[in-house]
Each structure stands twice: as structure tokens, then as C-alpha cells.
N, C-alpha and C positions, 0 to 999 in steps of 0.2 A: 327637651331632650339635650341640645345645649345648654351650656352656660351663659355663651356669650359674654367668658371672659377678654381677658387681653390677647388669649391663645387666638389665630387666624380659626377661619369658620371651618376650612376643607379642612383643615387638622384634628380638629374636634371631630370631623366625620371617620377620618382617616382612622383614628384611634378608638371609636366606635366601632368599628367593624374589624378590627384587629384585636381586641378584646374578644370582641363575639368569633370571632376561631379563632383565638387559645382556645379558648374554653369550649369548644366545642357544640356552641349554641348554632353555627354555621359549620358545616360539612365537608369535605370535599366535594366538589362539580356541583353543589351547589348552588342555585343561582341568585346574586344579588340584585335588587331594585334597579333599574336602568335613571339614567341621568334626571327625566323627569319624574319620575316616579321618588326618587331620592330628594330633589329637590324641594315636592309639594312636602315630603315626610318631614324633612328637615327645617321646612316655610325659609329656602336660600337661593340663592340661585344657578343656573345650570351651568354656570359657569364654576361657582364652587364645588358642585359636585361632579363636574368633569376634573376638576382639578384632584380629588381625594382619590376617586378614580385612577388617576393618572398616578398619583403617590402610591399606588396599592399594587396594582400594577410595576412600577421600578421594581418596588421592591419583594419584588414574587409574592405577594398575599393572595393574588386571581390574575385569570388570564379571560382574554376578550374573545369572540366568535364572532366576526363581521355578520351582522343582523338578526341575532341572536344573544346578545348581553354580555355580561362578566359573570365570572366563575371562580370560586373558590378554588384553587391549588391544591392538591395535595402537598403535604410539608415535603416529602422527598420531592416530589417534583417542581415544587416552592425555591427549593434551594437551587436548583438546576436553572430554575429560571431568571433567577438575579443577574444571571450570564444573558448575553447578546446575543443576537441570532447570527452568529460568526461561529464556523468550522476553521481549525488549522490544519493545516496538511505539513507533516515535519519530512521532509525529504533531502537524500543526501545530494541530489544536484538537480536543476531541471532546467537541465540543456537538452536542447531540441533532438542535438546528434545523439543524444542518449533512448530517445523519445520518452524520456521522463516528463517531458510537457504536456505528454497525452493523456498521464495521469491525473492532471489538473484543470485539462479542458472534460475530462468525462465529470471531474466530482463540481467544474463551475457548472457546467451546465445544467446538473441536476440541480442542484443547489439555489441557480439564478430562477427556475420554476417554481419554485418552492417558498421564495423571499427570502432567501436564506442566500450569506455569504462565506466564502472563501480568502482566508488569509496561507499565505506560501511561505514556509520558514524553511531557507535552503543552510543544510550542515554545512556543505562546502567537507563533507568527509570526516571533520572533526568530532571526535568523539566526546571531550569535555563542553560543546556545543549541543549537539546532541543531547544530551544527560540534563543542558541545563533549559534547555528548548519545555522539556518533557517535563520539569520539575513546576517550571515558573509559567507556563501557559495555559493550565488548569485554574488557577491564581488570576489570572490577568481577564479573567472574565469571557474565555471562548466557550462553549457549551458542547463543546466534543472533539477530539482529534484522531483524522488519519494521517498513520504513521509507518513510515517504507525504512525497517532498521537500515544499520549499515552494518550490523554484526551482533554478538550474541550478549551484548552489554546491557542496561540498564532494566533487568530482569527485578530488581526488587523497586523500583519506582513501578513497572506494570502491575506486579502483583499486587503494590497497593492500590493502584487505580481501580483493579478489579474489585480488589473490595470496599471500597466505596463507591463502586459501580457505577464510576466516571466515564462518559460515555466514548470509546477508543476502538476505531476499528484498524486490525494493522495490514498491510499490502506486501506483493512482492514475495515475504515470507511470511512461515508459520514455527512458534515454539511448541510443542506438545507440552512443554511443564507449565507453561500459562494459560490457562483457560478464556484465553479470548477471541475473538470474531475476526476471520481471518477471510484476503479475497487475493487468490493466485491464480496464474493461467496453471493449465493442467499440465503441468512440467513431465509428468511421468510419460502420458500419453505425447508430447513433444518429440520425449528422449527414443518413445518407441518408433515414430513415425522417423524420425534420421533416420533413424538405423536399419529399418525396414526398406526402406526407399536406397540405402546403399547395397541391402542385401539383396533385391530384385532386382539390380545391377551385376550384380553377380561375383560382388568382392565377399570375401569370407576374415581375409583379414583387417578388422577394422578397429582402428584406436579411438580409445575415447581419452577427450585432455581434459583436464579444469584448472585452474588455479586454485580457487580454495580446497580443502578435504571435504569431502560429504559429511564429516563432523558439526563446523563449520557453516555451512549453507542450505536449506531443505530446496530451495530450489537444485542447487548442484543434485544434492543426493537423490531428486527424484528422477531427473533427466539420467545418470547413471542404473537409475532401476527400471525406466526404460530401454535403454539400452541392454540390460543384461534381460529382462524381458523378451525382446526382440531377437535376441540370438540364442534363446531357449525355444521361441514358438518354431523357428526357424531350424532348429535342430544343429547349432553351434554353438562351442563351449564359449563361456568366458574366460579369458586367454589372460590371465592377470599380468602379463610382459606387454599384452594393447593398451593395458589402463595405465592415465597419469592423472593423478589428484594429489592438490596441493600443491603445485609447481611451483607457485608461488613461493611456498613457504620451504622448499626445498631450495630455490635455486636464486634468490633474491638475493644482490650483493650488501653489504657493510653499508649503513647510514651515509658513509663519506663518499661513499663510489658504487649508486644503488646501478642494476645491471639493467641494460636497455633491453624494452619488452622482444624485440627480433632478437637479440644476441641470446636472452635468455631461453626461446622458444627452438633457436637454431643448436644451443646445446642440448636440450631435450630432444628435440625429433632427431640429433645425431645419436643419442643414449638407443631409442627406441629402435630406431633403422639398425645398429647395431645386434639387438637381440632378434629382430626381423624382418630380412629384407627383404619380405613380403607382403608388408601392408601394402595396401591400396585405396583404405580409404578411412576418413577421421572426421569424427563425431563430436564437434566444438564445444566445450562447455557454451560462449556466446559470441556474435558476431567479428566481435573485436578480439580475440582469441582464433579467432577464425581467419582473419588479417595477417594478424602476425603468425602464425603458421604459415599461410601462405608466404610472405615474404622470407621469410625462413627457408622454406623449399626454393624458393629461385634460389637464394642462397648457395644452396646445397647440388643445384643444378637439377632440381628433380620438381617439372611441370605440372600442375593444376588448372584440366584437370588428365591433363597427358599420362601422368602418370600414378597422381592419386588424386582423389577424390575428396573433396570437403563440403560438412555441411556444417553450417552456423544455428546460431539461436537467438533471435530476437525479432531481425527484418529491420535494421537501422537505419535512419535513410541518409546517413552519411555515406553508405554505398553508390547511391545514385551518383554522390556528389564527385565520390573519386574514381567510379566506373570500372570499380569492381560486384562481377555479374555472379553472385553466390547464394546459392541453394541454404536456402535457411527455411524454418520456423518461425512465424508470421506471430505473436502475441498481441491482443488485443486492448492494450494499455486502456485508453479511450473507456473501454467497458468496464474494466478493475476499478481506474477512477468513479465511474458514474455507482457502480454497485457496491463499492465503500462508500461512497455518499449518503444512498440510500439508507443502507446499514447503519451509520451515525445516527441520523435524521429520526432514523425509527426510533432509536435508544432512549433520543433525545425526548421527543414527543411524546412516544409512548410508555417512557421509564422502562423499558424492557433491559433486565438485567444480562449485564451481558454473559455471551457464555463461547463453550470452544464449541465453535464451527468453521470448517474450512469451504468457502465459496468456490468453485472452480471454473476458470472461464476457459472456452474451449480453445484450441491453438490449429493453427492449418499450416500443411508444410506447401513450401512456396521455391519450386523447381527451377533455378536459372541454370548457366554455366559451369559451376565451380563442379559438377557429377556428371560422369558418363561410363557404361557400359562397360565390361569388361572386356571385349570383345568389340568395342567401336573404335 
């Protein structure tokens, strides 16, 4: 069956049985002769045919079952497999005080049970980074990426990952024009639980801020549809003089003299107080929004939560650090990471093409100082 030319022995095996699936005479799943069995077939030794093994293997021709043999690939799944058992995770920052780290400790730890690793590729924000993260690390041999945008950019690299049905789960947010597997906290239900928690307080006037537009963010825009939720169940209008979205993009100075987050937050709650100086309480787009608000209001001379009331969104633990004591929504990072994980992994393994689902992980609201009572 060999020649026993000049060609090495595993090579001649090697190409023996990559002949025989081209062509179909081997199967998918499949099973090939084990090392001794190959051996006696071949009259070589097990050493050689661990070696072709091992050649067939690299290069996704079959994959092995610990005490159970080698198996033919499927060619789709063949080609998948040429890649490493290495996830990347493309994220725009993972600093702790963001708890963007927690997204990395849920998808290592699924991952490290599994025999499966985790590489971390931080944007640092940039978006020519970004773009080229997504481009070149498909290429570089990882076998699937989760990916936490930073914005609504690099839509035609997704869409062709989906159709080659590269294995990509995204975090954080979701696009509805891409048809991909998606894993968010349940931002809506977040947005309802503030707002709810300021209205059984007894304020009726309550502003909701963001920075970006609900355009912009499907996290923003669902926390806003909680909120208008919560003050429809509750039998209060949405007061479009309480909403601010987009602040950002309204009130953001000149490249040369960009406007400090309190100075810009203190002209806004001055716009708002203006139209109403009645509010009492404010429904943060996220913790750090929720900060500078506050600082804005001493500002302004006007106490929290003396005089109005704020609740955040995230649960940061950069809080603890600087000791301010604020009524947020608690997001479960930790689990998003582990159940995008999982969601790769499966892609991976199981060739399962990808498709639009949005995962939702549940959010609890978490009551300190920043709210009280209308009436306390």
C-alpha cells in the first residue's frame, strides 16, 4: 500500500487518507483505524502513524474523542478547525472601574472548563482599531469572536462573517439589520425598574438623561422604553421637556476645547430646571452619567438626594471607591461574558449557523442613598 519511496512513511499515510475523503470513500464522523490498528495495516510503526495522525489533524482532515478514536471532519467544519482552540474577545476597554473585566472573567471561566482559551483585544475606543481587530483576527487563526461594539460601524465586515458563518457572538448591544447572536442585560426591564422605584417614591417629575440618541445605542433606547413604560403603567405622561438624549452630541465642545463632563451636565440640568422646576427625580442613562449629574446639582446648589433624586445604571464599583452611595441597577456582566462563551463554543463545535437571537440576562435594582421619598 506504500511505496516506500524517498517520500517519509507518515506522509504516504497522511495522503492516503486524504485522498480517500476528497473523494468520498471516507465520510464525515467517520471513523478511522486507531494508531495500532493503522500501524499493523500499514506493517510501520506507531510512531509513524501517530505522526500522520497528528498531520491530519493540524490540518483539519479529523478530529480525535479522548478514548474513542479519530473522525473524519466535515469540510465545513474541517476548515473551522484549522484555527486553535483560542476565542477573542474584541472590547473597547477592560478596566475594572468600568466592570468590563467581568466580561472576561465569565467568558475565561467558561472557556478554561472546556480546554478552550481566551485572548483579550482592548480598542482603547478607537475605531480604525476596531475595524481592523475584526478584519485580521478571523485570519490569525482564533475559531470565534465575542465582540462588545463601540458604535454602529463596521456593519459590512459582520455581515460577511455571517455569511460565512464565522463563528461571532456580539455583547452589550444588539443590531436588528445583522442577523447575529446577541447577549444583553434586559436593559428595558432595568429602565422600567428606576423609574418604577422613583415613582413609588412619590416623584411624578422624572427626567430621563443619556448621552448618546436612542438612534445610536440599543442599550440607551431600551432603558428609555422602560422608562416610558413605567410611567404609562403608572398612569403618567411622557413629558418630552424630562427627556435628554444625546447630550452628548448636543453639547460637546470644539476638538480644541472639548467641554468638561460636570460643566457640560451643569448646562443641561440648568436647560431642564428651567423648563421645570419641578423635577425630583432622574433616571441616568449609567452610573457615570449619574456622577456627573450629581456633581452638577451641588453645583447648582440643589442636594441629592434632598432635593432630587437619582438612580444609575450599571452598579460600578468605582463607587465604593469614591463613596458615593447611589441607587442603581445592578447588571450581571460576569454571566453575559460566561453566555457568550458558551454561544461561540457551541457555533464552534457544533457548526451551528449563526442566526438573530437576543439572549437576556436579568438586571436587579440595588437601593442605596442617592433616592428617597417624597415626603421624607
Amino acid at each position: 500500500m506504500l511505496d516506500r519511496s524517498n517520500k517519509p512513511l507518515y506522509e504516504q499515510i497522511y495522503e492516503y487518507y486524504k485522498e480517500q475523503i476528497k473523494t468520498g470513500q471516507l465520510k464525515p464522523e467517520d471513523r478511522l483505524p486507531t494508531e495500532m490498528e493503522m500501524a499493523e495495516l500499514f506493517n510501520v510503526s506507531r510512531i509513524t502513524t501517530r505522526r500522520a495522525l497528528d498531520e491530519m489533524q493540524r490540518d483539519g482532515l479529523i478530529y480525535r474523542k479522548k478514548g474513542l478514536g479519530s473522525f473524519v471532519l466535515p469540510l465545513d467544519k474541517a476548515e473551522r478547525e484549522k484555527g486553535s482552540n483560542i476565542v477573542a474577545m474584541i472590547i473597547p476597554s477592560d478596566s475594572a472601574t468600568g466592570r468590563r473585566i467581568d466580561y472576561i472573567r465569565g467568558a475565561t471561566e467558561y472557556l478554561d472548563k472546556k480546554g478552550w482559551f481566551l485572548t483579550v483585544h482592548n480598542t482603547d475606543d478607537d475605531e480604525d482599531r476596531e475595524r481592523r481587530f475584526l478584519q485580521e483576527l478571523p485570519q490569525s487563526g482564533v475559531s470565534g469572536i465575542i465582540y462588545y461594539p463601540s458604535g454602529r460601524d463596521n456593519f459590512d465586515i459582520l455581515y460577511s462573517m455571517y455569511l460565512e458563518n464565522f463563528p461571532i457572538v456580539m455583547i452589550d448591544k444588539y443590531f436588528q439589520s445583522i442577523p447575529l447572536n446577541y447577549v444583553v442585560s434586559d436593559n428595558f426591564d432595568g429602565g422600567y425598574q428606576a423609574t418604577e422605584h422613583l415613582i413609588e417614591l412619590g416623584h411624578r417629575k422624572i427626567v430621563y438623561i443619556a448621552n448618546p440618541s436612542i438612534e445610536e445605542s440599543s442599550s440607551v433606547r431600551d432603558r428609555f422604553f422602560g422608562y416610558c413604560k413605567a410611567l404609562y403603567d403608572h398612569g403618567l405622561d411622557v413629558d418630552y421637556d424630562l427627556v435628554a438624549l444625546g447630550v452628548f452630541n448636543e453639547m460637546v465642545g470644539d476638538s480644541n476645547n472639548p467641554l468638561d463632563p460636570i460643566d457640560m451636565f451643569t448646562e443641561k440640568m440648568t436647560q431642564l430646571l428651567d423648563k421645570n422646576r419641578d423635577i425630583t427625580g432622574i433616571v441616568a442613562e449609567n452610573d457615570y452619567v449619574a456622577i456627573w449629574i450629581k456633581k452638577a446639582l451641588h453645583r447648582l446648589g440643589i442636594g441629592v438626594p434632598r432635593d432630587i433624586s437619582i438612580v444609575g445604571f450599571d452598579n460600578v464599583e468605582m463607587l465604593e471607591r469614591i463613596d458615593i452611595s447611589l441607587t442603581t441597577i445592578d447588571q450581571d456582566f460576569q454571566e453575559i461574558g460566561r453566555k457568550a462563551a458558551k454561544l461561540v463554543l457551541n457555533q464552534i463545535e457544533n457548526h451551528m449557523h449563526t442566526k438573530y437571537e437576543i439572549y437576556q440576562v436579568p438586571v436587579k435594582l440595588v437601593v442605596r442613598n442617592s433616592t428617597r421619598g417624597i415626603e421624607d
